[in-house]
N, C-alpha and C positions, 0 to 999 in steps of 0.2 A: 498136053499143052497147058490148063487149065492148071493140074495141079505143080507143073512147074516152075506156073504164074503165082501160086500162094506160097512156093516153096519162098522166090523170092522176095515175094512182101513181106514174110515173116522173117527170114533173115536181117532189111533192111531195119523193121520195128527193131528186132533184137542189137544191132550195132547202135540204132537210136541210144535206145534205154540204156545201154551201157555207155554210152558219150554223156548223157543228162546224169547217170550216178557219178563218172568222171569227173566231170563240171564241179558236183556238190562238195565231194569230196575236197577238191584243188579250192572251192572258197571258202571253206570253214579250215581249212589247212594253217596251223600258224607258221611259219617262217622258219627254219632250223631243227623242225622235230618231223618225226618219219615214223610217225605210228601207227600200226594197220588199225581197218576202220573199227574193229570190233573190240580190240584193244581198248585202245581209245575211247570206246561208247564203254564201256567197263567200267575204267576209271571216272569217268565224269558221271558216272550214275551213280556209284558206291561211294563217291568224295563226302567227307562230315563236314564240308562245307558247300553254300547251296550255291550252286552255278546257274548261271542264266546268256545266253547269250542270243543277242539280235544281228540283225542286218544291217546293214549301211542305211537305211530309212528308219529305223528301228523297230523295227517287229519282231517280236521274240520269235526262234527259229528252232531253238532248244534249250531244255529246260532238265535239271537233275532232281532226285527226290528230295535231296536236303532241304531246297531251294522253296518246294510244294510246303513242303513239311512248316518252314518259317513262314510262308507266306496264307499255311492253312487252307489251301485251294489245291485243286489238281492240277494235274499236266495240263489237260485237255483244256482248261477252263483259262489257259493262261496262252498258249500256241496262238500264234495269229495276232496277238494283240500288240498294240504301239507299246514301248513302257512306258512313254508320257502317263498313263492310263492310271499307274499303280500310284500315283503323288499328287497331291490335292489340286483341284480345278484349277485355283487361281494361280501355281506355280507352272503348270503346264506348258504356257509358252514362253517360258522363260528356261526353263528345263531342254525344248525341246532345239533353241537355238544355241545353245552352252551342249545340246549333243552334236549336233551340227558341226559348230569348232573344234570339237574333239576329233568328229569323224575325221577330220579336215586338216589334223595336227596343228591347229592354229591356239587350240588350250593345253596345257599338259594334265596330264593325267597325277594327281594326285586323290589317296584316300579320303573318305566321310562319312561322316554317321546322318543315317537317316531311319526315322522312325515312322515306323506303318503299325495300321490297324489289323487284327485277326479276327476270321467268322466269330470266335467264343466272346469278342468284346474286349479284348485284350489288346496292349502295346507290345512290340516288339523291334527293339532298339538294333540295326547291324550296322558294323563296318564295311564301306562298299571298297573294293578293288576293281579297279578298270584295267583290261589289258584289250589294245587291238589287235584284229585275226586280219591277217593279208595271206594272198593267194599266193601260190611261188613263183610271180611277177614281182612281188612288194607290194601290190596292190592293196589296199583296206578294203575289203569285203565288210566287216561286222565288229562286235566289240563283246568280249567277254567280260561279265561279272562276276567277281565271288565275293557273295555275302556273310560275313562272319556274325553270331549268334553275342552284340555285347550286352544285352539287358541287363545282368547280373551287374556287372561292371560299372554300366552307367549310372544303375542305383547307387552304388558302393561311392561312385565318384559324387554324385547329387548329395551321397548323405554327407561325405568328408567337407563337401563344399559350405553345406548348412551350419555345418557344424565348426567349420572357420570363422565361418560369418559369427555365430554366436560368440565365439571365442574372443572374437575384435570388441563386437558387441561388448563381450565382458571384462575386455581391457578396460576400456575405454569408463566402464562403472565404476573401476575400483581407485583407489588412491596412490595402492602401491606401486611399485615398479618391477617388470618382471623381464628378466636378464636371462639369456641363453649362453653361454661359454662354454669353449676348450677346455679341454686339461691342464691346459696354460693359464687361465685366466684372461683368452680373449673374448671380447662379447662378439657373439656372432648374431645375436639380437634382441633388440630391447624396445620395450612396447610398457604403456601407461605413466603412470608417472603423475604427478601433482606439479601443473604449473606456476602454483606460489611457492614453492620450493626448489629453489635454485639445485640443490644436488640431485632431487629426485626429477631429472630428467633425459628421457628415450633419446635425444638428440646428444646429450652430452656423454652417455655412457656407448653410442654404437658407434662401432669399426674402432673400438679402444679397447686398451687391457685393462683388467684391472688395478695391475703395480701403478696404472699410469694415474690412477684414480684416490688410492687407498692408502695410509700409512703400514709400510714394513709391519709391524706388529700385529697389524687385522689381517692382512693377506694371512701370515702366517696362523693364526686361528682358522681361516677361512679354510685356509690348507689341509689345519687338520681338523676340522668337522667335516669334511670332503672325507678321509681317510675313514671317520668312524662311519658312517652314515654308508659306504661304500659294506665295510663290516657287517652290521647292523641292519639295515636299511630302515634305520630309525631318520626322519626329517631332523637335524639339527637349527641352532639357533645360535648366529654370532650377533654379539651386540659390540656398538662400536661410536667414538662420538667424534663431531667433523664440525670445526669451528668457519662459521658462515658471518653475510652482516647481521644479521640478527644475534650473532653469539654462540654459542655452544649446542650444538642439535644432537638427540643421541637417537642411533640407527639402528634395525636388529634387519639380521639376514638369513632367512631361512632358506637352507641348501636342502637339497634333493640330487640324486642321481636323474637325468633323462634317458642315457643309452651309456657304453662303457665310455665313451668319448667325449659328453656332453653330460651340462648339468644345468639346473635350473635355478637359479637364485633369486627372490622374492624379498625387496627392500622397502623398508617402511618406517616414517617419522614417528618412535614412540616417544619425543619430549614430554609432548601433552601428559600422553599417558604418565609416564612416569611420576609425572609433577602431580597429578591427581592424586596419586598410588600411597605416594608418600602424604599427602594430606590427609589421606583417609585410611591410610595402615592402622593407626596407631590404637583410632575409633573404631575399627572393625575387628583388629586385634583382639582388644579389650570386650566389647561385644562378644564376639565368637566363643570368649575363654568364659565367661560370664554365662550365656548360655549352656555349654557346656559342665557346667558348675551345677547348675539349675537342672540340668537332668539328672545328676549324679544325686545328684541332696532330693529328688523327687523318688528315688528307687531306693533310697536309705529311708525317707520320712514315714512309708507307707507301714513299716515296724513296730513303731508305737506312734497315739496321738500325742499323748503331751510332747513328749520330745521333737516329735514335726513338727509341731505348732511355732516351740521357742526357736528349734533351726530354723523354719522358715522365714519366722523373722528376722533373724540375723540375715539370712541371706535376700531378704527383701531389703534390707539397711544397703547390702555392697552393691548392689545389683543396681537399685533404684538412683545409685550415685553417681556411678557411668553414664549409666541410660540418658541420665538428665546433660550430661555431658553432651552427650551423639546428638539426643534429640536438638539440643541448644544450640550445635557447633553445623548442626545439618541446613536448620533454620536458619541461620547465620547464612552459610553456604549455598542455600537455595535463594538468600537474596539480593546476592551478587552475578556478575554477568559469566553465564556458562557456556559450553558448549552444549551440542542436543544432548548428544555421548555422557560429558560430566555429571549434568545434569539428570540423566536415567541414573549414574552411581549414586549422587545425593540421592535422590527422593527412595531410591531404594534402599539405602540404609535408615532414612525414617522411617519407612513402613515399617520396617525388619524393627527399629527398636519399638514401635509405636503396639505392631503383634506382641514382643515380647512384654510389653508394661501388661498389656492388656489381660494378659496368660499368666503374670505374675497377679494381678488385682484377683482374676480369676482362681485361682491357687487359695491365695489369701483367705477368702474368701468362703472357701470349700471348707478349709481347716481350720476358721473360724466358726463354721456351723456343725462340723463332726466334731470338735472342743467342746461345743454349747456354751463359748463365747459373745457368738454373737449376738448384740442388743439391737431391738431397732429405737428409734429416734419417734416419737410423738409431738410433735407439732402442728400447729394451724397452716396450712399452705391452702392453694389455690388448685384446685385437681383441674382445671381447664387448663391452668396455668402449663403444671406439667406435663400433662399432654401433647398439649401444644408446641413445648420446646420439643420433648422429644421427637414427634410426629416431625418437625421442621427438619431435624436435622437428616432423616432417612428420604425425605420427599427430593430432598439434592440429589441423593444418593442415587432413589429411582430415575431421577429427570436425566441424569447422566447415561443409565441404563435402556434409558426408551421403555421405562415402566410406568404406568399410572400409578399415585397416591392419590388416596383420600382417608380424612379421618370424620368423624363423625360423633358429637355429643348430646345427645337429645336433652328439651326442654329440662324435662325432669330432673335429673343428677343433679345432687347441690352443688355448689363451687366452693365453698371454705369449707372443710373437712379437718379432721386430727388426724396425723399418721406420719409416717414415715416416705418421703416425698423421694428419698433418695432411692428406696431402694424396688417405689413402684415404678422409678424410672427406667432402672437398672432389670427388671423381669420384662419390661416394655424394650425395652432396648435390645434385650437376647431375641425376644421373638420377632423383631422387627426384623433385627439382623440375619436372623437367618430366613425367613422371606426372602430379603431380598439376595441370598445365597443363590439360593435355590428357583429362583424365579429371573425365566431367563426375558421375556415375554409375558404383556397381559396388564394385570392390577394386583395391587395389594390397598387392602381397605382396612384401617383399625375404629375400632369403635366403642364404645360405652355405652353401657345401658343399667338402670337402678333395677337391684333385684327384688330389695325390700327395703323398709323404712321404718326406723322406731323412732324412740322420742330420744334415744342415748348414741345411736347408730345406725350408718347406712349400709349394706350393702350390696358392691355393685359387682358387674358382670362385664370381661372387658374379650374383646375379641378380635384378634390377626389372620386378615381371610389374604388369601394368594392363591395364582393359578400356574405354580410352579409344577415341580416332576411329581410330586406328591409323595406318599409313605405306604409302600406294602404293609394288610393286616398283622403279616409274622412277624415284624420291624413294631409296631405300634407299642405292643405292651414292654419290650423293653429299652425305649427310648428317653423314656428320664429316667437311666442307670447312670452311675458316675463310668466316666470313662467312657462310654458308649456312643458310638455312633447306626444309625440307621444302615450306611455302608461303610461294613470295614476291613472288606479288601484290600488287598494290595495294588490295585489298580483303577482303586476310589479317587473320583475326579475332584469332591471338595474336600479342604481337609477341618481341623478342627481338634480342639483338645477331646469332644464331649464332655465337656464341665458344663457349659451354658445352660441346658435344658435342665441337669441335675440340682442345681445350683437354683436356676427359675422355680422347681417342682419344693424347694427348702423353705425360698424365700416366701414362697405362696401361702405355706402350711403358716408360718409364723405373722402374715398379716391375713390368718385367720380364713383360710379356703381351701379351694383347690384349682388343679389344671387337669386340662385333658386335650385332646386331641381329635380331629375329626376326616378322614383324607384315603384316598384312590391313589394308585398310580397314575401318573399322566392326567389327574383333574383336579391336581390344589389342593393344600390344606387348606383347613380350617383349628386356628392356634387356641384354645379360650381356657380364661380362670378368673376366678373371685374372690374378691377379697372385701374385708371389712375397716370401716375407717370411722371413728369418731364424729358427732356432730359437732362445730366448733362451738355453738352455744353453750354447750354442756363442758365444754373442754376449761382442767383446771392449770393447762400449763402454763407457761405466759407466750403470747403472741407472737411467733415467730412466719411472719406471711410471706409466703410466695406471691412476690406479685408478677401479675401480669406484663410484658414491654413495653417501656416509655411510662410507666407508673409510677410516685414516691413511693420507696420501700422502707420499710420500718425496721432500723436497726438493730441488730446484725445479720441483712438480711440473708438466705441461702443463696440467691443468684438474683444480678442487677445489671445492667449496661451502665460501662461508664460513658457510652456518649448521651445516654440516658440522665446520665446525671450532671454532665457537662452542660448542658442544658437548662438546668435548673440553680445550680453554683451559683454562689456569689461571687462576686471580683475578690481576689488576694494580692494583699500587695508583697506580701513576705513570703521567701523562698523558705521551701521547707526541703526537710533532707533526712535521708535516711542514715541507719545504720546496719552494716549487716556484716555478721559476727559466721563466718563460714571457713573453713581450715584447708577443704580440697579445691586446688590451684582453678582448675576448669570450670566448676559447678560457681565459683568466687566470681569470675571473669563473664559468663554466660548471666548469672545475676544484676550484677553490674550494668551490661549489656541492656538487658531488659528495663532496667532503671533509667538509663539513657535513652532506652525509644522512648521512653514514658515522659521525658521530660525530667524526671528526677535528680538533683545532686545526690551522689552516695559517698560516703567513707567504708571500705573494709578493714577487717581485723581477722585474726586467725586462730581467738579461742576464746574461752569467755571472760579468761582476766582481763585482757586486754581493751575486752568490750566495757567489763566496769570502769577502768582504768578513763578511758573515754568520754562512758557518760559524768565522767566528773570532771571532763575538762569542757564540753559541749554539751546539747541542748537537741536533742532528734526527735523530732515528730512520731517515729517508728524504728525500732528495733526489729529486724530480721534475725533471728537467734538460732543457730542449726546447734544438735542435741548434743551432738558425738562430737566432740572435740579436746583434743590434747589438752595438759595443763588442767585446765579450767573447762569441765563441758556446761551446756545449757542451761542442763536444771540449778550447777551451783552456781551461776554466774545469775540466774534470776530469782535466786534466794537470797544472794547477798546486796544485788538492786533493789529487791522489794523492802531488805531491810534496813537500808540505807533512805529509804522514800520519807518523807512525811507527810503529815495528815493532809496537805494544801497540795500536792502534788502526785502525779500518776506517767510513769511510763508505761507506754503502750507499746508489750512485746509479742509479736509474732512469731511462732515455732515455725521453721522452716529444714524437714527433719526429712529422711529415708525413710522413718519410722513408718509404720503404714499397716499396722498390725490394729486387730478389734481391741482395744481398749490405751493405746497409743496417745490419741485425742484428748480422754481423758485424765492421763495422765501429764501430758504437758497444760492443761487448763488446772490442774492440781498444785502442781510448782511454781503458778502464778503467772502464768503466760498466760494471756488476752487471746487469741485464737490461734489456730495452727493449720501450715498450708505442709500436705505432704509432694515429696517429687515423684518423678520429675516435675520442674515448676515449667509452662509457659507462659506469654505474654498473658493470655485473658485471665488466667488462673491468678497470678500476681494483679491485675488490673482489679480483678473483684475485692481481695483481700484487703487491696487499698482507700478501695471506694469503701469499703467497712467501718474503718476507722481512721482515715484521713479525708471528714469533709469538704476540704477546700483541693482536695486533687485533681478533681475535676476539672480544674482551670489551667490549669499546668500542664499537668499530664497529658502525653503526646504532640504537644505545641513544638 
C-alpha cells in the first residue's frame, strides 16, 4: 500500500514537471515557427550575433555567447537581472517605461545604437533589434534582442563626420569657389565663394548648369580639359574673363575628375594677380636673366685674374643698371597702397635685388684683392663714430629678432684716428651679420679695446661675442677659405656665398692685423681682429672727419644727415635745379623720382652732347653725369665742360655710374668730375651726395 502510495506521488511530480517544461516552452515560443527545443537552443547559442532575451517584467531569461562575449561578462553573471541594469542610473527609468509601451504595443519597435562599457575599460558601440515572443495565444510573453557588433562602423562614421566638418570648416577659409558637376555641366554642388564678387557665388552657381553660366567658348575648353585630365589625370587649368560692374574680371578653373560621373571644378578671381604679374614680369624677367648671367661669368672668371677682374666689371656696369631699376620701381611700389599678397611679391623682389647688389659688391670685392687692386683710403674719421653707425644699424636687426645688443668703447681708445673708415665698417658689418645669422636667441655684444699706443699709431682689438649654434673645432681652421662655409651640405639651413669671412680675413691683413675666431658648438662665438690706424696728430692727409650725428661736418664729408643739416641751413630764396645726363629709360625715371621726393626741379638728357648742349643754354647747381653713354659718354662730355669753363666759374659734376670696380672713383675724379655716386642710387645715398655740394639743399629738400 505504502509503496503504491509513492508510486503515485512520483507519477504526479513527473506529469508536473512535464506540464511546467510545457508551459516554458509555449512562452518563449515565437508565433509561426515550430522548432524543437534543442534545435532551437543551438541556433541561438552558435548565432554571431549576440541574443538576449527577457520576460514581460524584464529579466533576462536567456542569454547566447555572442551576447556574453560583447557584453564581456558571463551567462551567469547576467540571468536574473532587470536589463534596466545594463544602461546608466540616470536613464533607467525612463528606459524602463519606453519597455513598458513596447511590452504593451503602445511603441513600435524600431532599431538603435547604444553604447556600453566592458570589464577591459573599453567601449563597445551595437545595433539593438527588438522582436516580441508571444505564446501560441498571441500573447507577449518576453522580447528578444539581437545586438549587432557596430564599433568599427561608428568610428569610421564619427571620423567621415569630423572630417565634413573640417571640410566646411575649410570652405568657408578659402576664397574660391568649389563646384561639383555632371558630365553635363550640371552643379550638383557648390560651396564658398567670395561674397564681394558677384560671380563667385555658391547660391548663383547651385541647381544650374554650366551653359547657363558661361560663354560657348569656355564651356568648350572646359570640355576639353575634362577630356585631357580624364587622359592624364593631370589637374588642368581653364582661364576665362566675365565682364561684371566693376569691368572685366579674368577667372581660371581648375578641373579635376571626382568619380567617372562627376567632377570637381575650383574657380578663382586671378584679376589682381594678374595685374601684379604684369607689373612685375618685366623686373623679375630682367633680374632672373641678370643673375643668371652672374653665375655663368662667376664659372668663366675663376680661369684667369686679369681677365675676371675686367669681365667682372663689365658685368657689374649691366647688372648694377637693372638692379637700380627693381630696386627703384620696388620702392616706388611698396609705397603705394597694396594688398598683403602684392605686397609679400614687392618686398620680395627687393630683398632678392638687394642680396644680389650685396653678392655683386661682394664679388667685386674678392677680385679686387686676388688683383692687388685694392687700395685702402687714409683719412681722419671719428672711430666711435663708425662704430656707432654700424652697431646702430644691426641693434634693429637684433630688436626685431628678440636679441640683445650691446656695443661697448672703453675710456681709453682715441676717437680721431687715420684709416680707412669704410672698410673697418665693412669687416664690422660681415661679423655683425653673421651673428645675427646664426644666433637665434641670447645677446650679441661688440666691443673695442686699445691694444697698444705709440706716438705714430694705435692699435686696437675689436671683438663680436654671440650665443648662437657656435663652430665645430674641424670647421674652425678652414672658415676664412674663399668659398667656404662652416656647413656645406646640402641640406645647410643658412645659406651664403662664403666670401664674407674670406674677404674680412683680406681686409684685416691690409689694415695691418689679424682675425681669429674662438667657439663651441651650442655656446657662441667669440669673432675677434686687430687692426692698426694712424694717430690723427701725426696724420699728413687733409682732414676728412667722420662726424658724429647732428654734428657740422667738414666738407666733403663721408656720411652726414640731411635732416642734420636742415637744421642748420640758411633760408634760400632761389630754386636750384639739377641736371642729369642718364640714357637708360628706367634708371632716368627712378632718378627723377627721387629728385622729386627731395624737393628738387630736374631736367634729363640722354648723353653727354646733349648735356653740354644744355649747360649752355642754363645754369644747374649739379650735374648728375652717368659714364656710359651713346654719342657723347661721361668723360667726354666733362672734358669738353671743363674746357669750356673759365677761370670765375665752376660746374659741379657728379658721376652717377654702374661703374663700381677698385679704381673707377678714381678715374671719374681724374676727368674732372667732383665726386661720384655708384648704383644702384637710393634716396639717402642721393640725399648725402647733395648735402656735399649743394649747401642750400637743405631747405628745400623733402619740403
Amino acid at each position: 500500500m505504502t509503496l503504491l502510495a509513492i508510486l503515485c506521488f512520483a507519477g504526479l511530480v513527473w506529469l508536473w514537471i512535464r506540464w511546467r517544461k510545457r508551459r516554458s516552452y509555449e512562452a518563449f515560443r515565437i508565433t509561426g515557427e515550430a522548432f524543437d527545443g534543442d534545435v532551437s537552443g543551438d541556433l541561438f547559442e552558435v548565432a554571431p550575433i549576440g541574443y538576449l532575451e527577457i520576460d514581460r517584467v524584464g529579466l533576462v531569461r536567456r542569454v547566447n555567447r555572442s551576447e556574453c562575449k560583447l557584453r564581456g561578462r558571463a551567462a551567469s553573471d547576467l540571468m536574473g537581472l532587470h536589463c534596466a541594469e545594463f544602461i546608466p542610473e540616470l536613464e533607467r527609468e525612463r528606459y524602463r517605461q519606453q519597455l513598458q509601451r513596447k511590452m504593451s504595443s503602445q511603441t513600435a519597435l524600431t532599431p538603435y545604437q547604444r553604447e556600453h562599457s566592458v570589464p577591459d575599460g573599453g567601449r563597445v558601440t551595437v545595433e539593438v533589434h527588438e522582436q516580441l515572443l508571444r505564446n501560441s495565444s498571441g500573447v507577449v510573453v518576453g522580447m528578444r534582442m539581437a545586438s549587432i557588433d557596430v564599433t568599427d562602423r561608428k568610428h569610421s562614421e564619427d571620423v567621415a563626420y569630423r572630417n565634413a566638418s573640417e571640410l566646411r570648416a575649410l570652405f568657408q577659409a578659402f576664397p574660391d569657389l568649389f563646384l561639383r558637376l555632371d558630365r553635363n555641366g550640371a552643379v550638383l554642388d557648390a560651396q564658398a565663394g567670395q561674397s564681394s564678387d558677384s560671380f563667385l557665388s555658391a547660391e548663383k552657381f547651385s541647381g544650374r548648369n554650366l551653359q547657363d553660366m558661361l560663354p560657348a567658348p569656355v564651356l568648350e575648353h572646359i570640355r576639353t580639359a575634362q577630356e585631357k585630365v580624364r587622359k592624364t589625370g593631370v589637374v588642368e587649368v581653364v582661364e576665362f574673363p566675365i565682364d561684371d560692374r566693376l569691368g572685366q574680371q579674368t577667372y581660371e578653373m581648375r578641373v579635376l575628375p571626382l568619380n567617372w560621373d562627376e567632377w570637381i571644378a575650383i574657380v578663382r578671381n586671378i584679376s589682381t594677380r594678374q595685374s601684379n604679374e604684369r607689373r612685375l614680369t618685366d623686373n623679375a624677367q630682367e633680374l632672373e636673366q641678370k643673375n643668371q648671367e652672374l653665375e655663368a661669368a662667376l664659372a668663366a672668371a675663376r680661369e684667369a685674374t686679369r681677365t675676371k677682374s675686367r669681365f667682372l666689371a663689365n658685368m657689374s656696369h649691366e647688372i648694377r643698371t637693372p638692379i637700380n631699376g627693381v630696386l627703384g620701381m620696388a620702392d616706388f611700389l611698396l609705397g603705394t597702397e597694396l594688398e598683403p599678397e602684392q605686397r609679400e611679391y614687392a618686398e620680395t623682389i627687393q630683398r632678392s635685388a638687394g642680396s644680389l647688389t650685396s653678392l655683386i659688391n661682394d664679388i667685386l670685392d674678392f677680385s679686387s684683392i686676388e688683383a692687388r687692386t685694392l687700395r685702402l683710403d687714409r683719412v681722419v674719421f671719428s672711430l666711435s663714430a663708425a662704430i656707432e653707425q654700424t652697431a646702430s644699424a644691426f641693434a634693429s636687426q637684433a630688436s626685431v629678432k628678440g636679441i640683445d645688443f650691446a656695443s661697448s668703447i672703453p675710456s681709453g681708445v682715441p676717437d680721431a684716428v687715420v684709416g680707412d673708415p669704410a672698410r673697418l665698417r665693412q669687416v664690422l658689418s660681415n661679423l655683425l651679420g653673421n651673428a645675427l645669422k646664426f644666433t637665434e636667441r641670447g645677446r650679441i655684444e661688440l666691443a673695442a679695446e686699445l691694444v697698444s699706443h705709440t706716438r705714430d699709431e694705435s692699435k686696437l682689438r675689436f671683438t663680436v661675442r654671440d650665443t648662437g649654434i657656435g663652430i665645430p673645432a674641424s670647421d674652425r681652421d678652414r672658415l676664412f677659405d674663399t668659398f667656404t662655409q662652416a656647413d656645406d651640405s646640402n641640406t645647410r639651413k643658412y645659406g651664403g656665398t662664403g666670401l664674407g669671412l674670406a674677404i674680412s680675413k683680406q681686409l684685416v691683413e691690409l689694415l695691418g692685423g689679424e682675425i681669429g675666431v674662438e667657439s663651441d658648438p651650442g655656446a657662441g662665438s667669440l669673432f675677434w681682429f686687430t687692426a692698426s690706424f694712424g694717430n690723427a696728430a701725426k696724420a699728413e692727409t687733409a682732414p676728412q672727419v667722420l662726424a658724429p650725428r647732428a654734428a657740422t661736418p667738414v666738407k666733403p664729408a663721408v656720411h652726414t644727415s640731411l635732416s642734420a643739416t636742415r637744421k642748420s641751413a640758411p633760408a634760400t630764396s632761389h630754386s636750384m635745379r639739377i641736371l642729369l645726363a642718364e640714357d637708360n629709360e628706367i634708371n632716368q625715371r627712378i632718378t627723377l623720382r627721387l629728385l622729386q621726393k627731395l624737393g628738387l626741379a630736374a631736367d634729363a638728357v640722354v648723353n653727354g652732347r646733349e648735356a653740354v648742349e644744355a649747360l649752355e643754354k642754363q645754369k644747374y647747381d649739379l650735374v648728375l653725369m652717368d659714364c656710359q653713354m651713346p654719342d657723347m659718354d661721361g668723360f667726354e662730355a666733362t672734358a669738353v665742360i671743363r674746357s669750356r669753363e673759365g677761370k670765375s666759374r665752376h660746374q659741379t659734376i657728379c658721376a652717377l655710374t654702374a661703374n663700381a670696380m677698385a679704381g673707377d672713383r678714381e678715374r671719374c675724379l681724374a676727368a674732372g668730375m667732383d665726386d661720384y655716386i655708384s648704383k644702384p642710387v637710393g634716396l639717402e645715398k642721393l640725399r648725402d651726395a647733395l648735402v656735399r655740394w649743394i649747401p642750400d639743399v637743405g631747405v628745400t629738400a623733402g619740403n
